[in-house]
C-alpha positions in Angstrom: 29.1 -4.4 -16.9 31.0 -4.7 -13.5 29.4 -6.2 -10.6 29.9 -5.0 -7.9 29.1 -6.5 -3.7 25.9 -6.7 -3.0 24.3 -4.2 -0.3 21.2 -4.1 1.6 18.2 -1.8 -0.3 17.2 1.8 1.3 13.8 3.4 1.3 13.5 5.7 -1.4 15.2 9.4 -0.5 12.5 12.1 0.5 11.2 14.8 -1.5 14.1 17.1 -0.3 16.8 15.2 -0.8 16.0 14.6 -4.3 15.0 18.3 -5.0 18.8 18.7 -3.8 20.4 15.8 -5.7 18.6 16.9 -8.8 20.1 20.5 -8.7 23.5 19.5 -8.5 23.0 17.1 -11.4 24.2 17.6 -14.8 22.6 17.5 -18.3 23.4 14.7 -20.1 25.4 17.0 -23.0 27.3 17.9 -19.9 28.1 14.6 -18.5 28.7 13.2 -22.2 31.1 16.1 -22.1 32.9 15.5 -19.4 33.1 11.4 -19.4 36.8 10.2 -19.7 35.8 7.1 -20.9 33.8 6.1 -24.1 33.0 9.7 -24.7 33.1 9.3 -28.6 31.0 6.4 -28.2 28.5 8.4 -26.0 29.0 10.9 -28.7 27.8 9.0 -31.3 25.2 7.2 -29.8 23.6 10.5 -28.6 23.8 12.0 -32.3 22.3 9.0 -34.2 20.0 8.0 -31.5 16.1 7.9 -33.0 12.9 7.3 -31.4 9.5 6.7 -33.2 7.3 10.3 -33.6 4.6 8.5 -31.7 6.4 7.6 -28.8 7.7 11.4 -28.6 4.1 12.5 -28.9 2.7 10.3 -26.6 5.6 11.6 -23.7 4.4 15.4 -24.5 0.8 15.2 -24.0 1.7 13.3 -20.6 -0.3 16.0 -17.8 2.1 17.8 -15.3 5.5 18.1 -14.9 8.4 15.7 -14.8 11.8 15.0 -14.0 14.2 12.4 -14.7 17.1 11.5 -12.6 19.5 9.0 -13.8 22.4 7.1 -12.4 25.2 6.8 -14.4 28.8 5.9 -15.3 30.7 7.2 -18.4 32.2 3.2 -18.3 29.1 1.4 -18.4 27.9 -0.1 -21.5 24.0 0.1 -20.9 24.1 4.2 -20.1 25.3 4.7 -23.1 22.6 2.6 -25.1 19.7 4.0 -23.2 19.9 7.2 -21.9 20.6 9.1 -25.2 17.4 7.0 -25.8 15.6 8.1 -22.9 16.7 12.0 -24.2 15.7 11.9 -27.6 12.0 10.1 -26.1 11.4 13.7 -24.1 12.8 16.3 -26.2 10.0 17.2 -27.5 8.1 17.1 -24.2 9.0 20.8 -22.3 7.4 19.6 -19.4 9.8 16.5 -18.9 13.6 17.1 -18.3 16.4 14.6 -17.5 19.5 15.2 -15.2 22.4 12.7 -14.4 23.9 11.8 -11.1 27.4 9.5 -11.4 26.5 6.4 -9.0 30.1 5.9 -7.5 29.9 9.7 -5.6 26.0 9.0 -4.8 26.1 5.9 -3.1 23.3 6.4 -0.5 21.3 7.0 -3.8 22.2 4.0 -5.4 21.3 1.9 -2.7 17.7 2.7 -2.4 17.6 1.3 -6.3 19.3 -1.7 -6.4 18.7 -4.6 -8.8 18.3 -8.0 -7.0 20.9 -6.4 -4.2 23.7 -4.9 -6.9 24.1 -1.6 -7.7 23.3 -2.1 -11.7 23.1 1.0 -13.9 21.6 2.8 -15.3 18.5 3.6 -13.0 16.4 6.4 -14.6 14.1 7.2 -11.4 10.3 9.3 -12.1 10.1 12.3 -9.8 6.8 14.7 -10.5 7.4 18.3 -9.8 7.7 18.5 -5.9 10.2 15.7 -6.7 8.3 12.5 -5.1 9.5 9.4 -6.8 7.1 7.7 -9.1 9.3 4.5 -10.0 12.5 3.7 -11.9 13.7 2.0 -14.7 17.2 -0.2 -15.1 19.3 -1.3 -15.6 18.0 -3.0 -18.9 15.1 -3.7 -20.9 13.1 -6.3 -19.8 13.8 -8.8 -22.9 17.7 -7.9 -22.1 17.8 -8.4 -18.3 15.7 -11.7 -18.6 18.5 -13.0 -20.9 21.3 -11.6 -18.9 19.7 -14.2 -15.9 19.0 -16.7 -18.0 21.4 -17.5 -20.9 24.0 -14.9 -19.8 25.6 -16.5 -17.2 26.4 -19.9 -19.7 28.3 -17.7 -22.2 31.9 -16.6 -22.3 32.3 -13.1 -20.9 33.5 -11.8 -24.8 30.3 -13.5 -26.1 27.9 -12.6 -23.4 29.3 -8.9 -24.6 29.4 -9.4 -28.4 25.4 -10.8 -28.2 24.4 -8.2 -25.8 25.5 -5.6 -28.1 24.1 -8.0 -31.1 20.4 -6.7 -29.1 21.0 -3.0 -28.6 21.6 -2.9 -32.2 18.8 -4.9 -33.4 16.4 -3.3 -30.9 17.5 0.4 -31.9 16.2 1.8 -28.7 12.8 1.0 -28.9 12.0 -1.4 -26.0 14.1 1.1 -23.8 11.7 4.2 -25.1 8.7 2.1 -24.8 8.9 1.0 -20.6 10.2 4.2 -19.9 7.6 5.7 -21.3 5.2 3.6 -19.5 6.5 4.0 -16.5 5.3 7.8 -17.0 2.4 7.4 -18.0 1.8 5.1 -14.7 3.4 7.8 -13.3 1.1 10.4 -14.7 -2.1 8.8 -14.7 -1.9 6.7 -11.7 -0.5 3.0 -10.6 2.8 3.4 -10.7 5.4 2.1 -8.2 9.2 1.5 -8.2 10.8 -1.8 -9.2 12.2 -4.6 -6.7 13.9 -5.9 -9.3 15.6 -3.3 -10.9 13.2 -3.3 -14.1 10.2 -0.6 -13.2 6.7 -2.4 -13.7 8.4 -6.2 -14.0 
């Protein structure tokens, strides 16, 4: 994925700036249906995306109510691999729902959840239902982002890209449905606080 300058971190956004941002948000059919880019990628991903029963269980006995809100580009690699994820874990959870923001028109957004000082997506943030933020997720799991430090930066850019995707298809979705879920739970039962690092709970 791109990287773009780093810029200085914001506090999170207040209640009523979020309440606003999340109603002018789109579903993620509606953003897979409008992307320009990768959309029969997104396409596919969101159709064949799974996640484990249990997990899906676990997200709808989680007390109150929940919303999502994601940043996103139709470009970028990881949105595509985890939000269809991060769908299919709360679709059978009414009281959870997911909206997505595009990160390049929400810039004061984005930099109130930056990852190490870049604006990395995507960021899936936890609002409860007077829209107070509960933490956020991004821009990859934790097993991924630790490698992207680590052995990332001593690979060619096609093999960084080639093993990267070598994970997401071994991994199927579940370490990016299991920390999200945490991080409602957190969320939902108490102890829960957003990310300095870009990976919620690290």
């Amino acid at each position: 994925m791109p990287a773009l300058p780093s810029l200085p971190r914001m506090q999170p956004p207040g209640t009523e700036f979020l309440a606003s941002r999340y109603a002018d948000a789109s579903t993620l059919e509606a953003f897979i249906e409008a992307a320009t880019k990768n959309q029969e990628f997104w396409r596919g991903v969101h159709r064949l995306t799974r996640v484990e029963e249990a997990l899906q269980e676990r997200a709808r006995a989680l007390p109150g109510a929940w919303h999502l809100l994601c940043l996103a580009e139709d470009w970028c690699g990881d949105a595509v691999q985890a939000l269809p994820v991060v769908a299919r874990l709360i679709e059978r959870a009414p009281s959870i729902d997911l909206r997505v923001l595009r990160r390049d028109t929400n810039e004061d957004l984005m930099q109130a959840h930056l990852t190490r000082g870049t604006r990395s997506i995507p960021v899936v943030m936890v609002l409860d239902e007077a829209f107070r933020e509960h933490g956020w997720w991004g821009p990859r799991p934790r097993l991924l982002q630790a490698w992207g430090y680590e052995v990332g930066p001593t690979l060619a850019p096609a093999d960084r890209s080639r093993q990267k995707r070598e994970w997401y298809a071994r991994d199927r979705g579940a370490s990016t449905a299991l920390e999200v879920l945490a991080l409602l739970e957190r969320a939902a039962f108490g102890g829960a606080g957003d990310s300095s690092d870009g990976v919620a709970g690290a």
